[in-house]
Every structure is written in C-alpha cells, then in structure tokens.
C-alpha angles and dihedrals in degrees: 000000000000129000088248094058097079094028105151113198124200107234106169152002096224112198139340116220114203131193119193090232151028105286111242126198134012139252115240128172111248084178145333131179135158127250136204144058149280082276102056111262111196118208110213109178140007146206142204134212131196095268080057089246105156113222121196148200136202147110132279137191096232131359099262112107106171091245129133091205127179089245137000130214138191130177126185133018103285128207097154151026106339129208105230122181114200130189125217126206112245086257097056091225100104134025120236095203144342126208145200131208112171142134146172091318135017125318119186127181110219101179146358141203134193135203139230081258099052099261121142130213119200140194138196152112146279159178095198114123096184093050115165113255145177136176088356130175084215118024102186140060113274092221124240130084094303152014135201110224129186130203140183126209136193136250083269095048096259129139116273101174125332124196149165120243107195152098130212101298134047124316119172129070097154094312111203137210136223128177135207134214090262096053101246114138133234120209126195117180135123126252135189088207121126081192108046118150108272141170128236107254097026125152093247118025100188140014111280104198144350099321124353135206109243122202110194127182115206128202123247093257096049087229083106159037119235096191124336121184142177114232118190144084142227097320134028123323125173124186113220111164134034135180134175130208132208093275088055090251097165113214119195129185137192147098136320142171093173104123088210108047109153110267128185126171089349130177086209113041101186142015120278096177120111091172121059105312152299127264114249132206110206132178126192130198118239096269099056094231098104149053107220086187131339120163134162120253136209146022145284102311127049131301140174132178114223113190142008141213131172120205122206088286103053097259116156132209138190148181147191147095135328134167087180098123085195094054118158106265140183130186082340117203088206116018108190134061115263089357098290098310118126094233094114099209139136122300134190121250144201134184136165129208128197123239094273093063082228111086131056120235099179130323118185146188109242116197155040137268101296127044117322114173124175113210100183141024130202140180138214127206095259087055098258114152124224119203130186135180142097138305128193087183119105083204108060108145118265140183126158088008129181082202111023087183138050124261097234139117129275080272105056091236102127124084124231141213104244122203115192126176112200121195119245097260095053091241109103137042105227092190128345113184143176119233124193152052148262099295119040138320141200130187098202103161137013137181134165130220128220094273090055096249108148114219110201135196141175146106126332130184090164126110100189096053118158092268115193111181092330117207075204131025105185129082107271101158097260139072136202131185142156117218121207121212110228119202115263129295116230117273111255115167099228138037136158098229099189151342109212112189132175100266090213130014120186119210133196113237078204094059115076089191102068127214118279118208128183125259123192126195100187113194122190128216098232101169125088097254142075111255127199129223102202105182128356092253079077089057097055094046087056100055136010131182122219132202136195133184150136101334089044124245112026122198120222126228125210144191127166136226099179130107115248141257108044116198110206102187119201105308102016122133128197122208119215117202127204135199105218119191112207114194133192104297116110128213126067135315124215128210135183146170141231145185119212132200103269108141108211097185105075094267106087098158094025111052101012083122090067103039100065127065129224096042135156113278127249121251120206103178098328098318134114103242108166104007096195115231145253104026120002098232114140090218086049102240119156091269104244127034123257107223141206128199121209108192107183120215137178 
C-alpha cells in the first residue's frame, strides 16, 4: 500500500461553539437504564419529588414493561396504545408502582406533575370512548376525533379521580400539565372545539379561530372546574407548555399565526412570522379573567415554544424550536442560526422574561449545523436552566459533557437527546451533553431536584446507550437518567475532547477508489481566557492526526478552507474534520491525536506547558499537586486509540 493510500485531508473546521464565560462544573451519571417492553413504550415526560423519586408518563403498545414493581396497577378494557405512569425509587434501581390507563382506542400520556405529598397528576389524549373515569368533572367522551383527559393518582400509583376534558372537536396537541400547592391542576392544550368546556367569566368565552390554545384549572378533587378559557385569535394557536407559581399565576406557552392573539404588556407587540407562526408567553391571573402579560415571540420564520418553567421571582423561561434567523435575541451564547451554516434548518432556542413579561433577561440560539430542536425546560432554585431534546448535529455544542460526541455512524445520519445546564445569567453553559447511541435518541421530558440533579426521559433505539446501574438493561423504547453536576474542573487552555471514527468501513476489492468516511478531532478552549488561532499553520501546530495501517505509520496531509483568525473563548471547541480514503487493505486501522506545544497566547518559550492539555503533573515532595486533565499520557495524546476496521469484499 502507498502513502497515499490512507492520506487523510483536512477539509473543514465545521463549526466554533462559544460560551460567554469560563464552564464550570461537569456533568456525571448518577444512573441510566433503560424502560418498556417487548412492544416498544415511549416515556414522554418526568417528574421529580422531594425524596428525589422520578415519576414518568408515556404510551405503550400493550401493558408489559419489563418491571418487577412493588404494585401494579390497570384501569379500563384495553385494545390499543395504553398510557402507563411509573415511579422510580430515589435510587433508580427498583420501580414503586406501574400503572395502566387504557380503553377501546388509544390512550397516551403527554406530561406529569407531582406534589409536595407524591401524587401524581397526570395529561394526556384519547379516542376511548370507554375511558376509564372516576370522580370526574366530565364522565363521557366529548365527541370528535380526540379528547384531552386528566387523571390523579395516589402516593401507591392508584386512581384518585380520572376524567375528559374535551368538547366535540379535537382537543390534544401535546396537552401539558402544572400543579399548584393546593393540588389543584392546570391543563394547556388546543382544541378545535366551539363547545369546549369553559367557565363563566373566563378570559375568552368562545374559540376565536381554526384551532385555539385552552387553559383549564381543576379542583382538587377533579369533580370541577375552577376557570377554563379559550386563548387564541383569528388562526392556529396550540398550547404546548404550561407553570404555575405560588400565587397560583398560571404561564402557558406555545404557538400561534393568528394576527390578532391577545397581547398585554408584551415584549413583542405583533407577528413577524411569515411562515407558520411565532411562538407566545402568556400569564394569567388566578381567576382566570385576566392577562397579566402575553406577548408573541420570534422572527420571520416559525417558531414554537415548547415548554415553560417560573423560578421564586416570577421569572419566567421557555424553550423550543426556531428556523428565524432574525430571532429576538439577548447576551446570546450562540448568535447565529445553525451556527452560521446555511442549512437552514431548525435550532433550539432559550429565553428568559422577567416577571413583568416585558423585559428581556437572555434569549439564545441552541445547536449545530443540522436540526436541533428542545422539547422541555426545567429550573432549579439558584436560577439555572435545564434543557432537554434532540439534536441531528455532530456539532452540537459541548462543555463538561458526560458524552462530548454524538452518538452517530460513521455517516452522521442518527439523531441524539441533548441535556444542556445553563447558569443564571444566560451566559454560560454549565454543562451541554450528548446522550445516546448508535441508533436514534430523543430527549422528550427534564426536571431537577433540589440538589440540582437533572433527571432526564425520552425515546431510545440504541443498544449501546450510556447505562449506569440500569433497573433494565435491555432496549424498551424509553430512557431515564439522572445526571449529577460535579464541581469544576481546573482551568487548562487546550484538550483534545474527543476523536470520533467510523467503527467499521466496507470496500470494494472492484473500486479502485476506495470509500472515504469522515473523521472529527474535536479540541476545547478550557482556560479563562480567549485564545486566538492566527494561520492555520498555527492549527496544525495545535493538533495533528495520525494514522497507522497496514503498511505501518501513515503521514496526514492538510490543507485548510477556513478564515483566520479564529477566536475560541473560554469553553469553545473546534471541531476538525477530516476526509479519510480507505483503500483495499483489510485489518484494522489505528488513529490517534495529539496536541502539540504551540502557544497561542504570545508566549510561545515561556508558557507551552500551559497551553497544551493533557500534560505531565506536576510532583511537590511526593505529592500530586496539579494532575493535568483529559488522559494521562506524558506526550499528550488522547489516551486509547480509537480503531477502524476495513473488511474487502467482491
């Protein structure tokens, strides 16, 4: 075999991730395990107590999730999809109860809620018309294609009360679910119903448009309604996303394309989309009579908020997906739309208003080049924002990561969950991970604990998902895992994060091509300062690939595409790609990374020590006093190969 043979060529530097300021902390698995049955169950949201027990809600296609649980319980006849809500013990190594709600149809559970007492309060739709209900407000089927139905159950996972929520038309699209101290619950959903269920005095008596958003508040008890309303204008609007504070201040979020959707006090007046719609914030008082604010928000394309959550001051936050590439932004952590491709495609999104509904605190861009899209939000006491969804990008932006690398093929063609913690001010990721496998992710539901522990569900295909002390250990459809922020790491300038290589590449002994794949070394600013990349002659100083095969040692070859000079603030990563031709020669192919000692800091004799990550510790008298970071290699290479396999065929 020739030189030329395994001659990898840079092509690109993809994409730069910047934070504002230095990451702190780290991101460990306390658990993860997976959950279903031999028919797939998919978990799509969770909640957390006080004793830290998660407690989760989805759909299943029958009603065996492999669980050994302390009690089991099923209500109603079922002959389709049921909604099952399962409780895990604070540990995540054993389940208190399961528990089935089905009926002649489908049934799926969309969000839960728990109280300061363990019960859980669950949302969801169906086409069951014999649903099973107790103590309902309304007993029987509103009629359409679709009702919405809530249902409470108690500490040991039976049925408190059960009831529809619903009028003739249809009334889902992903309906959530808030609850107060009180234990009254709060419902968001849309509804294309004239006759949905509303309460005299309401804010809005009667459905304005195509579909409109609803915002219902139950009794305790679940025999009542305490106000429903109808909130929408003259288009579609859906409500996604709904929170509740101590005065019982309800805020819903969602999407709207009515031109005259109710604003009061809003930061955004008017609709900018041309496209489907922008996303709303909306609070109402405790009545139910009155908008205290509610205002659009977004830009030109289409936007829809996703999900909602309030801290002790009122503030409120919010998440979802955006393709504007004008959307309003503040102190953004990423300021461009898919971070700066052309793709055009979807991004994540997260913004926080203060309590007035009229100022701006941040508001951010979340993703890589290809689709990103957040699906729950989630706060802790200290402010700290938790996002969860899914991410197709191989360069999602990471820092502190349980998983620095997505979880994809050789060909970058699988989707991802994503978990991101974002500081109080906006301007910092405190952690941003992938989670997932080989085969396909999505982060579907978060909440955080007191502690700020992040417990996180949603959809896995994967078999080789990142397990920690599973309860299960076999693909069911669903994850759950609770992520445990560690304190900071010491700051260091330079790291390789990560080398991601195609595990196995097939070549044709008849093409005398070969097959090129795609390699990344991916390297991360970690000092607390900004660091500039001049030329690319500093570049390739910085960080070389080898390559060995089966002529032995390979030499790469670069050349560069990319503007200099290329500014990595404290936190940034850069990935590298590289093109890699692989020829007929079977066996494996080793690759490995290294940084070398280019100072980029205008100190190249005096400080190359310090510019480079891993590096040899330093020993006072015996004793470790500064043990580098990332692999402990002495020439600071990654640690382990990373290893393809070329198998030639005929």
């Amino acid at each position: 075999m020739h030189e030329r043979d395994l001659a990898a060529i840079v092509c690109l530097i993809l994409f730069i991730t910047l934070s504002r300021q230095p990451a702190v902390g780290g991101a460990v698995l306390s658990y993860s395990t997976f959950l279903g049955g031999s028919n797939a169950a998919v978990a799509n949201a969770i909640a957390v107590d006080s004793k830290g027990c998660a407690y989760l809600t989805g759909s299943a296609l029958s009603s065996d999730i492999r669980a050994k649980p302390s009690s089991t319980h099923a209500y109603g006849v079922s002959t389709g999809v049921v909604a099952f809500v399962c409780k895990f013990n604070p540990k995540g190594t054993g389940l208190d109860y399961v528990t089935y709600l089905g009926g002649y149809g489908d049934c799926h559970g969309m969000r839960i809620a728990v109280d300061a007492r363990g019960n859980a309060y669950i949302v969801g739709d169906t086409n069951c018309t014999n649903f099973p209900t107790r103590n309902a407000f309304q007993p029987s089927y509103g009629g359409g294609s679709i009702d919405c139905f809530v249902a409470k159950l108690l500490p040991d996972g039976s049925l408190d009360y059960s009831t529809y929520l619903g009028g003739s038309g249809q009334d889902d699209n992903s309906p959530a679910i808030a609850v107060d101290e009180a234990g009254s619950a709060y419902v968001v959903g849309s509804t294309t119903s004239t006759n949905f269920p509303v309460t005299a005095g309401a804010y809005q008596t009667n459905n304005a448009g195509e579909f409109n958003a609803y915002v219902s508040k139950l009794a305790s008890n679940g025999t009542g309604l305490v106000y429903s309303t109808y909130l929408g204008g003259n288009g579609a609007d859906y409500g996604y996303g709904i929170a509740v504070d101590s005065n019982g201040d309800a805020y819903v979020c969602g999407n709207t394309s009515s031109t005259n959707f109710p604003v009061v006090n809003a930061f955004q007046p008017s609709l900018r989309s041309t496209g489907i719609g922008n996303a709303f914030v909306a609070k109402l008082n405790p009545t139910g009579s009155a908008l205290l604010f509610s205002t659009y928000f977004g830009g030109s394309g289409n936007d829809d908020a996703m999900a909602i959550s309030v801290d002790s001051f009122g503030n409120v936050y919010f998440a979802g997906t955006t393709d504007s590439p004008d959307f309003p932004l503040k102190n953004p952590l990423q300021s461009s739309l898919n971070g700066g491709s052309s793709s055009g495609l979807d991004d994540a999104f997260v913004a926080k208003l203060d309590a007035t509904g009229t100022n701006l605190l941040y508001s951010t861009y979340l993703g890589g080049s290809d689709e990103d899209r957040a699906q729950d939000v989630a706060v802790d006491t200290n402010g700290n924002a938790y996002i969860t969804g899914t991410t197709d990008s191989a360069d999602f932006p990471v820092t502190n990561a349980v998983q620095p690398v997505a979880g994809m093929d050789g060909d970058f063609n699988v989707q991802d969950a994503f978990v991101v913690k974002i500081n109080p001010s906006g301007t910092a990721l405190v952690y941003s991970t992938y989670l997932g496998g080989t085969s396909d992710e999505e982060g579907l539901g978060i909440a955080v604990d007191s502690h700020g522990d992040a417990y996180v569900t949603g959809f896995s295909d994967s078999q080789d998902f990142p397990l920690v002390h599973p309860y299960q250990s076999v693909v069911g459809g669903s994850f759950v895992t609770k992520i445990h922020d560690t304190p900071a790491p010491p700051n260091h300038d330079f790291a390789i994060q990560a080398i991601l290589v195609p595990k196995d590449v097939t070549v044709s002994s008849n093409n005398p091509d070969g097959v090129t794949k795609r390699l990344v070394v991916r390297i991360q600013n970690r000092s607390d300062h900004s660091e500039t990349i001049a030329t690319f002659n500093n570049l390739t100083n910085l960080v070389e690939l080898s390559t060995s095969g089966c002529d032995g040692d390979l030499p790469v070859l670069a050349q560069s595409i990319m503007n200099f000079p290329i500014t990595m603030k404290p936190g940034a990563t850069v990935n590298v790609l590289f093109d890699q031709l692989f020829e007929s020669c079977e066996g494996d192919y080793t690759f490995s990374a290294s940084l070398n000692g280019a100072a980029l800091d205008g100190m190249p004799a005096a400080n190359t020590n310090n510019d480079i990550c891993p590096r040899p510790p330093t020993v006072t008298g015996g004793i470790v006093i500064d043990p580098g970071c990332g692999a402990r290699n002495p020439d600071h290479t990654l640690g382990a190969d990373v290893v393809t396999h070329v198998d030639v065929k005929n």
